[in-house]
C-alpha positions as semicolon CSV with decimal commas, in nm:
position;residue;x (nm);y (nm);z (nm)
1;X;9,725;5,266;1,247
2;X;9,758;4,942;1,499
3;X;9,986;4,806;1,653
4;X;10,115;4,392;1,673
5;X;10,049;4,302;2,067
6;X;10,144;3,927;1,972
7;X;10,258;3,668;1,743
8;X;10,136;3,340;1,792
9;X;10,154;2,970;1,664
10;X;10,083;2,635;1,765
11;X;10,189;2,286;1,611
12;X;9,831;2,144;1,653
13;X;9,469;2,248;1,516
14;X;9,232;2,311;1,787
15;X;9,489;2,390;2,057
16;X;9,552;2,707;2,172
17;X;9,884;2,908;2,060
18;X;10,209;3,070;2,173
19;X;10,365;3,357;2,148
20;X;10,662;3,353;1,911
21;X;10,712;3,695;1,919
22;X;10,846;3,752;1,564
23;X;10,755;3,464;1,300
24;X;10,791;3,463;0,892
25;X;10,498;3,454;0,684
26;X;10,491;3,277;0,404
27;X;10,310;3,391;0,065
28;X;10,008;3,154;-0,017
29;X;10,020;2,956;0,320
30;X;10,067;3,131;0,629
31;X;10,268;3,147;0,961
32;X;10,552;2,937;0,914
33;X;10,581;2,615;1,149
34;X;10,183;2,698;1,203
35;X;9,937;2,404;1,232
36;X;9,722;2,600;1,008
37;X;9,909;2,710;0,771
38;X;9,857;2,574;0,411
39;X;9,473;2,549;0,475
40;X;9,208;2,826;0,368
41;X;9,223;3,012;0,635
42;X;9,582;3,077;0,644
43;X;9,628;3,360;0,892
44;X;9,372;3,424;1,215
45;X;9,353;3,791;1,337
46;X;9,189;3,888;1,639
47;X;9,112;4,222;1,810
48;X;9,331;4,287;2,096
49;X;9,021;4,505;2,226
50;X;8,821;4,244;2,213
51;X;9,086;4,029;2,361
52;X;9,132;4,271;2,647
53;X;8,718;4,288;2,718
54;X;8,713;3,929;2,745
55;X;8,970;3,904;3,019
56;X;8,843;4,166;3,171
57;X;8,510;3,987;3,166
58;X;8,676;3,720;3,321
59;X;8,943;3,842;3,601
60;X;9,057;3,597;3,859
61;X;8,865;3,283;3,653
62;X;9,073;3,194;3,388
63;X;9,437;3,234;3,245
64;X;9,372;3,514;2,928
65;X;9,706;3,501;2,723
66;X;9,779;3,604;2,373
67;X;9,750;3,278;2,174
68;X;9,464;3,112;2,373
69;X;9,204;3,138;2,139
70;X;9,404;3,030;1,892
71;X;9,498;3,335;1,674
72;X;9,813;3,406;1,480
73;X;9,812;3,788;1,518
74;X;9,667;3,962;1,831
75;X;9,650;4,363;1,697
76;X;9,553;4,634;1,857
77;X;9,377;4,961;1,693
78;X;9,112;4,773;1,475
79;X;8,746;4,633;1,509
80;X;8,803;4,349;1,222
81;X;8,482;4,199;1,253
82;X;8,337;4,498;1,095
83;X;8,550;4,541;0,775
84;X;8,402;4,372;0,436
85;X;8,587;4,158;0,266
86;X;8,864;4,207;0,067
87;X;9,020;4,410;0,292
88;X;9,383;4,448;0,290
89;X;9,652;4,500;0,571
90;X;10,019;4,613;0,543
91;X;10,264;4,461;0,794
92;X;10,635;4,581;0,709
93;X;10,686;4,388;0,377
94;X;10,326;4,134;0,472
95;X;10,041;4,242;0,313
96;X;9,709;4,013;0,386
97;X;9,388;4,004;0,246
98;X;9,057;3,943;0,460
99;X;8,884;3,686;0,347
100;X;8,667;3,498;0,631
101;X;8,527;3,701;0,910
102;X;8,453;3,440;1,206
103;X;8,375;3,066;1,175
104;X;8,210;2,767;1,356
105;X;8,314;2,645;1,639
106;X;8,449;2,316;1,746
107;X;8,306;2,157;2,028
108;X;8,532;1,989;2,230
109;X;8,854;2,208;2,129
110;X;9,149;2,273;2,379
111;X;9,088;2,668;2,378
112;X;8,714;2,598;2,476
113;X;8,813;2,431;2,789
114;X;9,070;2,646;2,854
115;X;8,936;2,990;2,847
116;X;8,607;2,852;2,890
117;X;8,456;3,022;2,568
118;X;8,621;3,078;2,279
119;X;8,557;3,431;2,092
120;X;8,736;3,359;1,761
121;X;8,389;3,272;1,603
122;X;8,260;3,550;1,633
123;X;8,564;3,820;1,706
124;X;8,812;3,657;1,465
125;X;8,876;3,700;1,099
126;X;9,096;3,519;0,841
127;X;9,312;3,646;0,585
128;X;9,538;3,528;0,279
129;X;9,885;3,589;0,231
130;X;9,954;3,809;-0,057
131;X;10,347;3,928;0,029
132;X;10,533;3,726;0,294
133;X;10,800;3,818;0,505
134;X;10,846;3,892;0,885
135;X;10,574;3,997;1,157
136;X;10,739;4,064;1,529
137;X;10,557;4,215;1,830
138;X;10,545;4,595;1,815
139;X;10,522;4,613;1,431
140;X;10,296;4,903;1,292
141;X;9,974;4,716;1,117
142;X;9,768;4,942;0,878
143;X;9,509;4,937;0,641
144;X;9,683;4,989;0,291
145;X;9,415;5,249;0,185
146;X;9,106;5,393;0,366
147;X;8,801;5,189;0,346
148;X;8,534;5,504;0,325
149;X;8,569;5,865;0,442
150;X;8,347;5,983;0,675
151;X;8,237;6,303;0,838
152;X;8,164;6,421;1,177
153;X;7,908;6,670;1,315
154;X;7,774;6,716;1,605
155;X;7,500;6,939;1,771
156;X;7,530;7,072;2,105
157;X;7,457;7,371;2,316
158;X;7,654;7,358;2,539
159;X;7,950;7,183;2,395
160;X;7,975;7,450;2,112
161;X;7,949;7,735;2,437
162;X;8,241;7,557;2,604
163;X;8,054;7,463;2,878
164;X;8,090;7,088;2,815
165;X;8,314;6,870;2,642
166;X;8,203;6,688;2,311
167;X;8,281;6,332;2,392
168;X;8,039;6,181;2,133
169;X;8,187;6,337;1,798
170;X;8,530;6,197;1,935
171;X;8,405;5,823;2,009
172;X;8,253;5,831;1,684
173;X;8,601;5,896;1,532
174;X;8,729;5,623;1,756
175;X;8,511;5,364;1,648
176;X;8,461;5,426;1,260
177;X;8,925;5,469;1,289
178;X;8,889;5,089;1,393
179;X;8,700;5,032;1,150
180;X;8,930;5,110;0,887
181;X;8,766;5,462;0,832
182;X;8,928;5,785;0,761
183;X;8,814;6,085;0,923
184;X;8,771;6,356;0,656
185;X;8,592;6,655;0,824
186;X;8,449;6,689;1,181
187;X;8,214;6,995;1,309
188;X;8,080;7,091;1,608
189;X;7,756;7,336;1,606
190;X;7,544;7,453;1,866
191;X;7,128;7,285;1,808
192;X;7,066;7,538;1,516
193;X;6,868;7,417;1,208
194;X;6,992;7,637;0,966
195;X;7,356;7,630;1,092
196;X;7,321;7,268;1,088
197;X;7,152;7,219;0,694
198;X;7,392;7,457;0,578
199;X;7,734;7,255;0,756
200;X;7,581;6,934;0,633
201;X;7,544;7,075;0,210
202;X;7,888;7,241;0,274
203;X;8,022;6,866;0,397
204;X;7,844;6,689;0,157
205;X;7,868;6,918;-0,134
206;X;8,251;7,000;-0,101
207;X;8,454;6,783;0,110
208;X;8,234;6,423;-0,050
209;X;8,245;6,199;0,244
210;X;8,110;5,853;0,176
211;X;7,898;5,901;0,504
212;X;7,851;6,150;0,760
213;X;7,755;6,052;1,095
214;X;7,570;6,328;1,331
215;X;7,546;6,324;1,683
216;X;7,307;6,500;1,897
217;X;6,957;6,722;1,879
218;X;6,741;6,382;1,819
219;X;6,536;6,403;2,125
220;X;6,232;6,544;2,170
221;X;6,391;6,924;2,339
222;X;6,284;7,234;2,151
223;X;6,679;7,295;2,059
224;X;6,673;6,949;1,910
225;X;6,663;7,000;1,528
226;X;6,921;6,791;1,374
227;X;6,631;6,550;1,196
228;X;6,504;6,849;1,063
229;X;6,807;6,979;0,911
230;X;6,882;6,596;0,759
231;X;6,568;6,639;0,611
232;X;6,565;6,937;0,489
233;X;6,912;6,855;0,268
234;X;6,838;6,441;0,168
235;X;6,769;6,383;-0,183
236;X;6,681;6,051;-0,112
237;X;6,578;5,856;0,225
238;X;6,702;5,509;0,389
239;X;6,466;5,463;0,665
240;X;6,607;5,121;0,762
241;X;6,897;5,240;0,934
242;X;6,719;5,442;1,148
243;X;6,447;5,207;1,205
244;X;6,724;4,940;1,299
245;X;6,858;5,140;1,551
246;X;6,549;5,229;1,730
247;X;6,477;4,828;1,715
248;X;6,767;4,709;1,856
249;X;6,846;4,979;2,118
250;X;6,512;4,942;2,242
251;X;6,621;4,608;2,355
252;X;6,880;4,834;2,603
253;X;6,627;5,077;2,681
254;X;6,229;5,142;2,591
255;X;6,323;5,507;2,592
256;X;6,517;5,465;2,258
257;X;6,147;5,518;2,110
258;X;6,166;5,866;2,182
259;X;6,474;5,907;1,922
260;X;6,350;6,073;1,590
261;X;6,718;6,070;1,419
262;X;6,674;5,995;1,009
263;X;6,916;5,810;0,753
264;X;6,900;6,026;0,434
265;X;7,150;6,003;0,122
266;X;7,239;6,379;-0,003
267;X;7,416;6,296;-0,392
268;X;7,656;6,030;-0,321
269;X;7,706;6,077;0,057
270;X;7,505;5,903;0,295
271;X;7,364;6,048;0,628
272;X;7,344;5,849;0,968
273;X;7,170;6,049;1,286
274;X;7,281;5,924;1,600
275;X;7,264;6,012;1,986
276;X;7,367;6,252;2,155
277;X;7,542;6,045;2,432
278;X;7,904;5,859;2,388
279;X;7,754;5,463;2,532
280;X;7,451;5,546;2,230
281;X;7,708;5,662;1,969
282;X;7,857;5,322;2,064
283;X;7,598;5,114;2,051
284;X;7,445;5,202;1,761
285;X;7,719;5,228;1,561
286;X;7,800;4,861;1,700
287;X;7,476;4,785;1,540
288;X;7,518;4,891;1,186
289;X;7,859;4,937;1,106
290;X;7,868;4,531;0,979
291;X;7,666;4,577;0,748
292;X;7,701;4,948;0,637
293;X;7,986;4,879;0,453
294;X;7,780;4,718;0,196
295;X;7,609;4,973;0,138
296;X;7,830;5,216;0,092
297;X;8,005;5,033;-0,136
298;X;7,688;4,986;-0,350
299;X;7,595;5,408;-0,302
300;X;7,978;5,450;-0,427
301;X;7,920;5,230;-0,741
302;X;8,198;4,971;-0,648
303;X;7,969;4,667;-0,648
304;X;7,615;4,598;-0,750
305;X;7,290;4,575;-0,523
306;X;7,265;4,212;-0,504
C-alpha cells in the first residue's frame, strides 16, 4: 500500500509542475487542466523514494519540490520502474494502467535547468486512465492485485540464536513490497543444509510462491550451505541470474567473486540466492528485479518466451 505525497499539473509541456493538491482524472486523457493530458502518456508517476534520494543527493544546490520533474503523481511505497507492464493501480474510484516505463529526454526543457537533471527518464513511468475520478494528497494508492508471491528464507547462525538481528530477510520484503510483491511465507534458519532443503520443498511444495529469495550461507565459511541445499531441491537450473549478479556487483566490489549463491527453478517456483548482508540484498535485487518479472511471468505460463 502507498501513499499520494503530491498532485501535480502544469499548463505547459516541458515545464515543471505544481502541486494542486487534489485534481480530477479524466477516463482516456488524464489530469484535468494538464498540459499532457490527451496525449499517450496521459498520467506521469514517479517514486517519491526516488524523489527523496535525489534531493538528498542534492541538499543546499537546488530547489527539489513535488512537480519539478514534471510528474502528475508523486507516491510513496512503490519502486515503479520495476513493475512490467500492464500493471494496474487503484486510487479511490482511479484505476490506471502502466503502460510506458521512462522516456527520452528533452534537451533544453525547463525541469533540466531547474533541478539540473531530470530523473523522469529513467525513474518515471506512464499510465492510462481506465476509471476517472478524484486523486488528492494523502490518498491510499495500491496495486489492484499482487504482481507475484514470493518467499523469504534466510540462513543465519546467529540470527536464528538471537544473537543478532535479521535485517536482510526484512529489506528483502521491503524491496520486492515496492515492487508490487506479496510476501507469502518468510523463514529464518540457522546455516543447516538439511534444515534448509527441507524449508525450501516445504515452501515450494506447499505454500507455491512464484519465487523465493534466500539470504545468507553463500560465502565460502564451513556453516555456509545454502547453495548446497538450492541444489540439492532444483529440478531445473537458471544460471544467468546468478551469473548476473556476480557480474555486476563485481563492479562494487572484486570480492563479489567469492559468492557461490545458485538460481534454480523447483516445479513452478523459482529460486534466487542472495547475500547475506542488507546493502547486497539491495543491490542485487536492484539488479534483477527489472527484468525478473518477465520471467516469472513466462515460468507461470501467463505469456510466451519470446
Amino acid at each position: 500500500m502507498g501513499k499520494v505525497i503530491a498532485v501535480c499539473i502544469s499548463e505547459k509541456k516541458g515545464t515543471v509542475k505544481t502541486d494542486v493538491g487534489s485534481c480530477r482524472i479524466i477516463r482516456d486523457y488524464g489530469l484535468e487542466n494538464d498540459a499532457h493530458a490527451g496525449s499517450e502518456r496521459q498520467v506521469s508517476l514517479l517514486s517519491f523514494e526516488s524523489f527523496s534520494e535525489f534531493k538528498k543527493q542534492n541538499e543546499g544546490r537546488v530547489d527539489i519540490v513535488p512537480g519539478v520533474f514534471g510528474e502528475n503523481l508523486l507516491v510513496s511505497g512503490f519502486d515503479f520502474k520495476s513493475m512490467p507492464l500492464g500493471t494496474r493501480f487503484r486510487c479511490g474510484d482511479v484505476l490506471l494502467e502502466l503502460m510506458q516505463i521512462g522516456k527520452k529526454c528533452h534537451t533544453g526543457c525547463e525541469i533540466s535547468k531547474i533541478a539540473g537533471k531530470c530523473i523522469m527518464p529513467v525513474e518515471g513511468v506512464f499510465a492510462k486512465v481506465l476509471e476517472g475520478g478524484v486523486v488528492s494528497n494523502g490518498d491510499e494508492f495500491e496495486i489492484v492485485s499482487p504482481l507475484f508471491r514470493a518467499g523469504i528464507v534466510t540462513a543465519s547462525d546467529r540470527s536464528y540464536n538471537g544473537e543478532r538481528e535479521d535485517l536482510s530477510g526484512p529489506k528483502i520484503a521491503e524491496i520486492i513490497r515496492r515492487c508490487g510483491y506479496e510476501v507469502a511465507a518468510s523463514e529464518l534458519l540457522p546455516d543447516d543444509e538439511d534444515a534448509l532443503a527441507e524449508a525450501l520443498i516445504k515452501m515450494c511444495d506447499e505454500v507455491r510462491p512464484d519465487v523465493i529469495f534466500t539470504t545468507g550461507g553463500t560465502g565460502l565459511s564451513p556453516r555456509d550451505h545454502m547453495p548446497e541445499a538450492t541444489r540439492r531441491i532444483a529440478h531445473r537450473f537458471v544460471p544467468g541470474i546468478a551469473e548476473y549478479m556476480r557480474l555486476k556487483s563485481m563492479e562494487i566490489t572484486p570480492n563479489a567473486m567469492l559468492s557461490r549463491g545458485e538460481s534454480v527453478i523447483r516445479n513452478n517456483t523459482l529460486i534466487i540466492n542472495l547475500p547475506g548482508s542488507p546493502k547486497a540484498v539491495s543491490e542485487c535485487l536492484s539488479f534483477i528485479l527489472p527484468s525478473l518479472s518477465h520471467g516469472l511471468g513466462i515460468l507461470r505460463g501467463d505469456k510466451l518466451d519470446k
